[in-house]
Structure formats: structure tokens, C-alpha cells
C-alpha positions in Angstrom: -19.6 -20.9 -7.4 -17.7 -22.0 -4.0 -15.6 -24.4 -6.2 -14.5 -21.6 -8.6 -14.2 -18.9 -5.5 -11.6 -22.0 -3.8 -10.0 -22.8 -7.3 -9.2 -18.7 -7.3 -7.8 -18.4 -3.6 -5.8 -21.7 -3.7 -4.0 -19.7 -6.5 -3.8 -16.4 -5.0 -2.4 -18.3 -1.9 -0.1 -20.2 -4.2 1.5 -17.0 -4.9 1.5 -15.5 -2.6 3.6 -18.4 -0.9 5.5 -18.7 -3.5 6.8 -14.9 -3.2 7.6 -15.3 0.5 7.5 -11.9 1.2 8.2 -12.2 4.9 6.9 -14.6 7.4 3.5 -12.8 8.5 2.4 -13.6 4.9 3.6 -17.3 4.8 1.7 -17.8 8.5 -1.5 -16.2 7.4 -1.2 -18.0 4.1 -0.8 -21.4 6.1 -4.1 -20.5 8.1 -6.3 -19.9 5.3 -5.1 -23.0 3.3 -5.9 -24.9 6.5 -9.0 -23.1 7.2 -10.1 -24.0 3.2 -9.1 -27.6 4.1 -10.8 -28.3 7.3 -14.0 -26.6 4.7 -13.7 -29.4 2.1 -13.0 -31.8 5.0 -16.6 -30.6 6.0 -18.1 -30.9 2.7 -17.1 -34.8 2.2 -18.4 -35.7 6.5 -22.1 -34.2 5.6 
């Protein structure tokens, strides 16, 4: 369930970054993929 939940916002981000509607979007997308990351990084250390 996580997996398919990250799987679906790591391609909402994509296009969202991918539009570049202005540079709010591409800083908050840049968080969350960084927050996701910091996640897995979490998953793999426990």
C-alpha cells in the first residue's frame, strides 16, 4: 500500500515538475521528493 501510494506521488510530482508552472510549485515539489527520500532512506536504516 505505501509502495503503490509512493509509486503514485513520484508521478504526480514528475508532472508536476515537468509543467514548471512557476517556481512555488518546483520548490514545494523539491521538498516532498526530498521528504519521500529521506522516508525510503528510513525504511532501508531500520
Amino acid at each position: 500500500m505505501a509502495g503503490n501510494l509512493r509509486l503514485y506521488l513520484f508521478k504526480y510530482l514528475k508532472i508536476k515538475y515537468l509543467q514548471k508552472n512557476n517556481l512555488l510549485n518546483r520548490c514545494l515539489t523539491t521538498f516532498i521528493i526530498s521528504f519521500l527520500f529521506t522516508q525510503i532512506l528510513h525504511e532501508f536504516t531500520y
